[in-house]
N, CA, C and O atoms as a Tripos MOL2 file, in Angstrom:
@<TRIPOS>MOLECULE
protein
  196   195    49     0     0
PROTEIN
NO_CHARGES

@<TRIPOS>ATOM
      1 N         -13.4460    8.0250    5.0460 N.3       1 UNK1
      2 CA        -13.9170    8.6150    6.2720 C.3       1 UNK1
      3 C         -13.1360    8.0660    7.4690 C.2       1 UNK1
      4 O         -12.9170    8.8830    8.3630 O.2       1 UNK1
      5 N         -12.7100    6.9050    7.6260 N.am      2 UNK2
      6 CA        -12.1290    6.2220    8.3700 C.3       2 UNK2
      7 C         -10.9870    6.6120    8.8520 C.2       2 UNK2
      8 O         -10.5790    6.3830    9.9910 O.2       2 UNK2
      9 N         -10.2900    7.3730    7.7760 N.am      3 UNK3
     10 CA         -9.1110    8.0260    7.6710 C.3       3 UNK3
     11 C          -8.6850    9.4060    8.2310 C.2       3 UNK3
     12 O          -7.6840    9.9960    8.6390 O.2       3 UNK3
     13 N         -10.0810    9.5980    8.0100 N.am      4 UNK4
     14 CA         -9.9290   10.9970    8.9220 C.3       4 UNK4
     15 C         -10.5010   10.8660    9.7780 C.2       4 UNK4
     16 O         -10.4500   11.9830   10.2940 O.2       4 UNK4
     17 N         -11.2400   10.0990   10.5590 N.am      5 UNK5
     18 CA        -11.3820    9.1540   11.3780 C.3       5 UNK5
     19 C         -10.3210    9.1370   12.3960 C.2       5 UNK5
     20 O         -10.2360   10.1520   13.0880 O.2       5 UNK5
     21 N          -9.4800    8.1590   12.6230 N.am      6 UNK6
     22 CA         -8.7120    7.6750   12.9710 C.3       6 UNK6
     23 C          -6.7130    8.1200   12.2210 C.2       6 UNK6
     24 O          -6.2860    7.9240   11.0830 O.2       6 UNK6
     25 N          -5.8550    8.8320   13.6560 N.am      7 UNK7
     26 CA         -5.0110    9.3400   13.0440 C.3       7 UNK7
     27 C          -4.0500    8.0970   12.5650 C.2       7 UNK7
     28 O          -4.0330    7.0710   13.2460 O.2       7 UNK7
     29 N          -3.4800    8.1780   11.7180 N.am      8 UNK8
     30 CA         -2.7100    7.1790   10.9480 C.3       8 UNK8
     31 C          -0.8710    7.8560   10.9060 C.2       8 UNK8
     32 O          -0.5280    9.0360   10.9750 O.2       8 UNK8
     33 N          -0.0540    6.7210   10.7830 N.am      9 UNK9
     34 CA          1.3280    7.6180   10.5940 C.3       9 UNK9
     35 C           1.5390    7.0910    9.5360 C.2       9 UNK9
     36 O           2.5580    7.6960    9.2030 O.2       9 UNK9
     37 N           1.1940    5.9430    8.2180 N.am     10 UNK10
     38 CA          1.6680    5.6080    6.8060 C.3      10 UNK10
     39 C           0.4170    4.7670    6.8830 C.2      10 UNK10
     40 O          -0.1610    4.0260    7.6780 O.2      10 UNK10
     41 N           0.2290    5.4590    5.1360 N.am     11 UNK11
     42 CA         -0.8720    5.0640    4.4030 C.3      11 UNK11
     43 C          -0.0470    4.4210    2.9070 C.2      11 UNK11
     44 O           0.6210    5.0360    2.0750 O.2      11 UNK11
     45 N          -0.3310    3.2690    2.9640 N.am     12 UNK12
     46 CA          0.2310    2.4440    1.7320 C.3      12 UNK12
     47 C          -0.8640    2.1090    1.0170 C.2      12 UNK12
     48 O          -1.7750    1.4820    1.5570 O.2      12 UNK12
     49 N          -0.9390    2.5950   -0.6890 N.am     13 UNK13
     50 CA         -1.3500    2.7640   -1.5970 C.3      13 UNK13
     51 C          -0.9660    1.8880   -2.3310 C.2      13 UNK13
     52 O           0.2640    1.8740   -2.2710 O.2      13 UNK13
     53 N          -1.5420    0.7140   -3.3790 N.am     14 UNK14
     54 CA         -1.1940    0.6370   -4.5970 C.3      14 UNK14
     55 C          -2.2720    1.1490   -5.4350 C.2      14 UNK14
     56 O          -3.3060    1.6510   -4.9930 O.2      14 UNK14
     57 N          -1.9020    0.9570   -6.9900 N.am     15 UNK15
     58 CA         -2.9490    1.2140   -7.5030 C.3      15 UNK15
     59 C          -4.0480    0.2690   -7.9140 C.2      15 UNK15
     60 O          -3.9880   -0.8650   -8.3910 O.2      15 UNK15
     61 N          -5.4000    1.2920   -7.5010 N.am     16 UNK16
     62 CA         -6.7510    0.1410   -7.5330 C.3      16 UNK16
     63 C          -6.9420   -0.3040   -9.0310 C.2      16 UNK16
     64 O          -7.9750   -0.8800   -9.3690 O.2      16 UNK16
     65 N          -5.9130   -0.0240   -9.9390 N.am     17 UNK17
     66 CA         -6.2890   -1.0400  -11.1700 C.3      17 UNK17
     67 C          -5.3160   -2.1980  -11.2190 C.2      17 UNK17
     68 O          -5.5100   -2.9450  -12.1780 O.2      17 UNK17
     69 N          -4.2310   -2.5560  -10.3520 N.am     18 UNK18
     70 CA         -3.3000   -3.4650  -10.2260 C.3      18 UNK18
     71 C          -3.9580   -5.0320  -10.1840 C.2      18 UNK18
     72 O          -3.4000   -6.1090  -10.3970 O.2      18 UNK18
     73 N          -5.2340   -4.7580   -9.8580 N.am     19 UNK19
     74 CA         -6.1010   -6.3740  -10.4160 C.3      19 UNK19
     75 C          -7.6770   -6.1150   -9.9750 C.2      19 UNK19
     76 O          -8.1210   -5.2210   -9.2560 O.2      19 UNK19
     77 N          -8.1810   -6.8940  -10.4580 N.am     20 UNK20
     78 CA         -9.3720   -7.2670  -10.3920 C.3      20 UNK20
     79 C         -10.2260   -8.0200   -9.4990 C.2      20 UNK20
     80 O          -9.3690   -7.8650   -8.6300 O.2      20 UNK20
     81 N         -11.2670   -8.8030   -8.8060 N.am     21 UNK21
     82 CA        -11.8120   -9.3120   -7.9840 C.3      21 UNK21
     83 C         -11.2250  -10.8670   -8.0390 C.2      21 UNK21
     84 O         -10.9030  -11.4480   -7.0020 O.2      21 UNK21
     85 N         -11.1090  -11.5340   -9.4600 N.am     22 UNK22
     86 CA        -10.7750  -12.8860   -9.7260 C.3      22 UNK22
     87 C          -9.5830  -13.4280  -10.0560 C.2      22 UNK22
     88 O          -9.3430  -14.5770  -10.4260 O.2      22 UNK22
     89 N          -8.3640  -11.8980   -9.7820 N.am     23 UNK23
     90 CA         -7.2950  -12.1600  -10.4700 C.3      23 UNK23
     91 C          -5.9080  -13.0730   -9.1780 C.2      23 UNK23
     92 O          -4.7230  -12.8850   -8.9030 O.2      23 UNK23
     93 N          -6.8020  -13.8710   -8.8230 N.am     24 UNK24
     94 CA         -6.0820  -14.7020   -8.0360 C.3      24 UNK24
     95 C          -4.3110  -14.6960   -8.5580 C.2      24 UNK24
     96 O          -3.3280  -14.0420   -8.2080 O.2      24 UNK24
     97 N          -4.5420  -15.7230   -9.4980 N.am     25 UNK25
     98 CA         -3.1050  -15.4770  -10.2110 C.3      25 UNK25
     99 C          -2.0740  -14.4500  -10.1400 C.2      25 UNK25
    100 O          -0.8780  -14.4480  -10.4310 O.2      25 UNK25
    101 N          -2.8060  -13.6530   -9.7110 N.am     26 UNK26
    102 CA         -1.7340  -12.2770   -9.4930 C.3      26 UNK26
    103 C          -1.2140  -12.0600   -8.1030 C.2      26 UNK26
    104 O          -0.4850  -11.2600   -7.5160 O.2      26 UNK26
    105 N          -1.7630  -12.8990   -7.9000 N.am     27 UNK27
    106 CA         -1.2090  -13.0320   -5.7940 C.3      27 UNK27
    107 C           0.1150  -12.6080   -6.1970 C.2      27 UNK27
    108 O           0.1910  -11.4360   -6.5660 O.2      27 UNK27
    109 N           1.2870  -13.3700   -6.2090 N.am     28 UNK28
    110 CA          2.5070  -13.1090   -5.9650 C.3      28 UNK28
    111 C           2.8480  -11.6480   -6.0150 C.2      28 UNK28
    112 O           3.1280  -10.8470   -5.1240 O.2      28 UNK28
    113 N           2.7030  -11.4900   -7.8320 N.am     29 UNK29
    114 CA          2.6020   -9.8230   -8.1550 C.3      29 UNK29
    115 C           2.3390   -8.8170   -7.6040 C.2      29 UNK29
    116 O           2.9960   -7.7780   -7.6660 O.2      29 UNK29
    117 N           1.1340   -9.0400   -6.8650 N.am     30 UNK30
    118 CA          0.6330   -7.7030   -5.5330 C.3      30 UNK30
    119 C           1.2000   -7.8940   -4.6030 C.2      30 UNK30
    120 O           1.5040   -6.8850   -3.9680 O.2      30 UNK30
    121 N           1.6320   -9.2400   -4.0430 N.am     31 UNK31
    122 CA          2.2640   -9.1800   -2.3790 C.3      31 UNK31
    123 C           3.6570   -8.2990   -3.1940 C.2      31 UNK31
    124 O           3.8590   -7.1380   -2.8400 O.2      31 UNK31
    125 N           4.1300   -8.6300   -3.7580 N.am     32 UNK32
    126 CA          5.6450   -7.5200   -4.2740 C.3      32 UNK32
    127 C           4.9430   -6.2810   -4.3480 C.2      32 UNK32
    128 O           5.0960   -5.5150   -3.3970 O.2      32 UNK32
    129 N           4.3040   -5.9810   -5.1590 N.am     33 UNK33
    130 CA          3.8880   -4.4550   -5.1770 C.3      33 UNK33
    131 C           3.6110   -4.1540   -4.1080 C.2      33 UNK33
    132 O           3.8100   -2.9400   -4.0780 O.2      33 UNK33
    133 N           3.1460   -4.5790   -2.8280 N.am     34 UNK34
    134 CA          2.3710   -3.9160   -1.5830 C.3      34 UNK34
    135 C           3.5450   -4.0990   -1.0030 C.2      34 UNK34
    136 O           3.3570   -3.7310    0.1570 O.2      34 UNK34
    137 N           4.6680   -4.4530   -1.1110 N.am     35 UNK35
    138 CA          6.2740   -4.9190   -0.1820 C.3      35 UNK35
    139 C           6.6610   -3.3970   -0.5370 C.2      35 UNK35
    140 O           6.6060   -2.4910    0.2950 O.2      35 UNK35
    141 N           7.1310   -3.1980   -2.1160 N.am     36 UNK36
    142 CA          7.7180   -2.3670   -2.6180 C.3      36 UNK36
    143 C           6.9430   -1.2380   -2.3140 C.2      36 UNK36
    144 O           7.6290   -0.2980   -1.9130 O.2      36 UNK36
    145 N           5.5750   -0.9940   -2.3800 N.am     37 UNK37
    146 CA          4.8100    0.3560   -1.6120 C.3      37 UNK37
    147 C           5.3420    0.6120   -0.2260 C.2      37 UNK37
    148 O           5.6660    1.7290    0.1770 O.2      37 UNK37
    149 N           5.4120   -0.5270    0.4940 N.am     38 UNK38
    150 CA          5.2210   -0.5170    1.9120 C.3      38 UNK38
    151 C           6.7190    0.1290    2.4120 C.2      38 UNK38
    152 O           6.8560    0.9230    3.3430 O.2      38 UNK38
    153 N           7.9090   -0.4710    1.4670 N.am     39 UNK39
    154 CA          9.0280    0.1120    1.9320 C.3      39 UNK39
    155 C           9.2460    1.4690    1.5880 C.2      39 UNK39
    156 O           9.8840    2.2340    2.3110 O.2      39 UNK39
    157 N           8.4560    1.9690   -0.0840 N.am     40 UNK40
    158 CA          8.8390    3.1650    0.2420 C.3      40 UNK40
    159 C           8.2930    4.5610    0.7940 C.2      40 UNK40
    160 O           8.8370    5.6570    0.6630 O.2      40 UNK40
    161 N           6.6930    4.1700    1.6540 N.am     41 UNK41
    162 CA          5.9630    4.0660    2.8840 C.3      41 UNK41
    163 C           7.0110    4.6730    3.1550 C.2      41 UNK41
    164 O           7.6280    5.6610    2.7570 O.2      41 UNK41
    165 N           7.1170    3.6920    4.1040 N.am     42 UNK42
    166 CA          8.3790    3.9130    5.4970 C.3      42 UNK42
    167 C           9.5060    4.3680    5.0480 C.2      42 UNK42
    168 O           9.8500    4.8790    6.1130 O.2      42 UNK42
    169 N          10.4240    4.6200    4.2960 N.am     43 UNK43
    170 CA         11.1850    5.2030    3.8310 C.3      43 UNK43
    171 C          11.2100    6.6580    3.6100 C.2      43 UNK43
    172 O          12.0560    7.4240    4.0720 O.2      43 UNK43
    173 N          10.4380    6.9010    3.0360 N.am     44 UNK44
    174 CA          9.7160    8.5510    3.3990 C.3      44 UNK44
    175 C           8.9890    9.0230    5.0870 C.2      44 UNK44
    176 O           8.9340   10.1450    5.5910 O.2      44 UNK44
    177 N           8.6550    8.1120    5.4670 N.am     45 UNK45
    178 CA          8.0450    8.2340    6.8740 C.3      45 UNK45
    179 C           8.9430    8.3750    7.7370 C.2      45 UNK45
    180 O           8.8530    9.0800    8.7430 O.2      45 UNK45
    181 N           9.9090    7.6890    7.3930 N.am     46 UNK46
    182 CA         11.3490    7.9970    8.6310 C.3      46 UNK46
    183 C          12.4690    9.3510    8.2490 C.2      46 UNK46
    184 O          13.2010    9.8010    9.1300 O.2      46 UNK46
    185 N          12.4760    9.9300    6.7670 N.am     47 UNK47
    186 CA         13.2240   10.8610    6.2550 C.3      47 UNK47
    187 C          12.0140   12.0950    6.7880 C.2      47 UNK47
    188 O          12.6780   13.0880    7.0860 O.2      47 UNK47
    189 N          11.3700   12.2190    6.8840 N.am     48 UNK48
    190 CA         10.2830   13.4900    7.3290 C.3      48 UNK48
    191 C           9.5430   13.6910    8.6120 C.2      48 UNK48
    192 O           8.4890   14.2770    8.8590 O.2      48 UNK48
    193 N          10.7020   12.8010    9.6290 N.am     49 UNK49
    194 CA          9.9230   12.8570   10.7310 C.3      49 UNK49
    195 C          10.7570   13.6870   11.6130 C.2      49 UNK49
    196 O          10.3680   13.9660   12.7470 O.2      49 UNK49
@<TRIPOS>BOND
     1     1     2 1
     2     2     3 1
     3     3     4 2
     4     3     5 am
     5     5     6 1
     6     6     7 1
     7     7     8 2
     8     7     9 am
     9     9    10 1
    10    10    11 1
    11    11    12 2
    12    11    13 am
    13    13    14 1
    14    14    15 1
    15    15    16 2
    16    15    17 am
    17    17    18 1
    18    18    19 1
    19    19    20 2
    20    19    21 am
    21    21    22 1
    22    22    23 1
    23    23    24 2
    24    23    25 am
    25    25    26 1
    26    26    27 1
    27    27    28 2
    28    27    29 am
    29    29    30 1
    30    30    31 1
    31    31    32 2
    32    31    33 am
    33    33    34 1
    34    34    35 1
    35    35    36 2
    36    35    37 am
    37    37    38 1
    38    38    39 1
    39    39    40 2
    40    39    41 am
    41    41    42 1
    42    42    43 1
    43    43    44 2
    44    43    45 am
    45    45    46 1
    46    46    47 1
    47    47    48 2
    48    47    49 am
    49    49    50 1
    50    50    51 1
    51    51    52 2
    52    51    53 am
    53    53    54 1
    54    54    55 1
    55    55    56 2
    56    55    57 am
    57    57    58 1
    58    58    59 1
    59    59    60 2
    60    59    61 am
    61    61    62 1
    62    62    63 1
    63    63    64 2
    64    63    65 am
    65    65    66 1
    66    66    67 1
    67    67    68 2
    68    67    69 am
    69    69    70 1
    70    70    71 1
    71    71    72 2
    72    71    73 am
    73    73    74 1
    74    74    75 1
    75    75    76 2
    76    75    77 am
    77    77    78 1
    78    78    79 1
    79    79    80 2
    80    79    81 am
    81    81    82 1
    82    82    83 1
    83    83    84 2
    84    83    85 am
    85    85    86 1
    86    86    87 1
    87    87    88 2
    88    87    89 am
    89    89    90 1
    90    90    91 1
    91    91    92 2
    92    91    93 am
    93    93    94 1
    94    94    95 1
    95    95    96 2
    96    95    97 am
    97    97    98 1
    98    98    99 1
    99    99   100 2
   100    99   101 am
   101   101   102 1
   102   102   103 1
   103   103   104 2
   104   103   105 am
   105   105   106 1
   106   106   107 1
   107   107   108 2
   108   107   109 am
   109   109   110 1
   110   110   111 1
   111   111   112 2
   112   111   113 am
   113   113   114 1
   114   114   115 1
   115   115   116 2
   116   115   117 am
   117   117   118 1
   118   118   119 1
   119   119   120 2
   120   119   121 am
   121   121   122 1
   122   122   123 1
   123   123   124 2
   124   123   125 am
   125   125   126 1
   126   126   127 1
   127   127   128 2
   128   127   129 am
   129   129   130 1
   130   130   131 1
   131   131   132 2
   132   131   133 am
   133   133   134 1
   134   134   135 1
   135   135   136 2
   136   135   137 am
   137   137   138 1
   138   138   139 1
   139   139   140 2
   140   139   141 am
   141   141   142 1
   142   142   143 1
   143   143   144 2
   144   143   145 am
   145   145   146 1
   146   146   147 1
   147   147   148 2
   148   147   149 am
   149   149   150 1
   150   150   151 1
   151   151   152 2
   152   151   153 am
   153   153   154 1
   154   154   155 1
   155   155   156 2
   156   155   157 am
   157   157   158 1
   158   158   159 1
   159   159   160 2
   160   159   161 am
   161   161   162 1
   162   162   163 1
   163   163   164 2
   164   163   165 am
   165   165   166 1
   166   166   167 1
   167   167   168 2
   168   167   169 am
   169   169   170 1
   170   170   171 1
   171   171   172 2
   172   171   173 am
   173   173   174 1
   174   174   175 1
   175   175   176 2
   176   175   177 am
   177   177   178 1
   178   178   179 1
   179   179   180 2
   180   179   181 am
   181   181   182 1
   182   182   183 1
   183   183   184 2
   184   183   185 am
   185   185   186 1
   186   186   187 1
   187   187   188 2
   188   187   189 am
   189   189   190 1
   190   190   191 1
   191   191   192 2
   192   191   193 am
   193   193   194 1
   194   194   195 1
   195   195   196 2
@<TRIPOS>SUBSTRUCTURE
     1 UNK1         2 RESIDUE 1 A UNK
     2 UNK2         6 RESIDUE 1 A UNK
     3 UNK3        10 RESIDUE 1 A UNK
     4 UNK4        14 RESIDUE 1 A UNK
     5 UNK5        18 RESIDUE 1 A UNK
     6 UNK6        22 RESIDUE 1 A UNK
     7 UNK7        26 RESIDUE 1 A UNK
     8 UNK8        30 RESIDUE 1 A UNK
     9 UNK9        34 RESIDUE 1 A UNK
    10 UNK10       38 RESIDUE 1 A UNK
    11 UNK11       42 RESIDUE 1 A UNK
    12 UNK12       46 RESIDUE 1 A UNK
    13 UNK13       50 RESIDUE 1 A UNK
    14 UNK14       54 RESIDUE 1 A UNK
    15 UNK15       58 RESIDUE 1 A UNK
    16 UNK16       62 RESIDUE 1 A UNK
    17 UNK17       66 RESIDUE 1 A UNK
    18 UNK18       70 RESIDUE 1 A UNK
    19 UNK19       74 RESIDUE 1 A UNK
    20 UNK20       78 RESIDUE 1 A UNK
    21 UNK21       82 RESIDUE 1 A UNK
    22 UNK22       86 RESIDUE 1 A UNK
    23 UNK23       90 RESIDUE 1 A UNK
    24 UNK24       94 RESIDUE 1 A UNK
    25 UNK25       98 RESIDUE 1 A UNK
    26 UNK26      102 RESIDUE 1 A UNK
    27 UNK27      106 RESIDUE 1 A UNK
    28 UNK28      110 RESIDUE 1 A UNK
    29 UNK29      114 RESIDUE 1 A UNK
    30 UNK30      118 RESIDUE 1 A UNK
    31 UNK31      122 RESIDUE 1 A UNK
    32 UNK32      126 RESIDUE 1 A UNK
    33 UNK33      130 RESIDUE 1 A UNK
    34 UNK34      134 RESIDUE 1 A UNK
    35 UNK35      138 RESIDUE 1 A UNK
    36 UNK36      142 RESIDUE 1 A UNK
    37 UNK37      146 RESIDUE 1 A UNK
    38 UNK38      150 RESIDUE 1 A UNK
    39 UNK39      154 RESIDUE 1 A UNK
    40 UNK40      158 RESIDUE 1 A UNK
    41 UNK41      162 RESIDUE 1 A UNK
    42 UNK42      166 RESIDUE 1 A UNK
    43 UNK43      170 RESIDUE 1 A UNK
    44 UNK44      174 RESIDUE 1 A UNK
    45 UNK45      178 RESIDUE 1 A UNK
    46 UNK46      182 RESIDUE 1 A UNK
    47 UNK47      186 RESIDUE 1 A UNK
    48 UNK48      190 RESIDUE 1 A UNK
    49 UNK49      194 RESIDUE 1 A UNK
């Protein structure tokens, strides 16, 4: 709701099975995955504008 809510110009997604509530250990792993989302985010955001 928030989303349509409020206009947004990039919405970065990973996927909600990429970990769990306790999967601390996986820190590193997601900050890369949310890097690698995030660039290609913006990468598409700047080719379609």
């Amino acid at each position: 709701m928030n989303i349509e809510k409020h206009k947004h110009d990039i919405i970065i997604n990973i996927p909600c099975d990429s970990a769990n509530t306790f999967d601390f250990y996986k820190a590193k792993e997601l900050i890369e995955l949310g890097k690698s989302a995030a660039k290609k985010a913006i990468i598409n955001y700047s080719e379609n504008r």
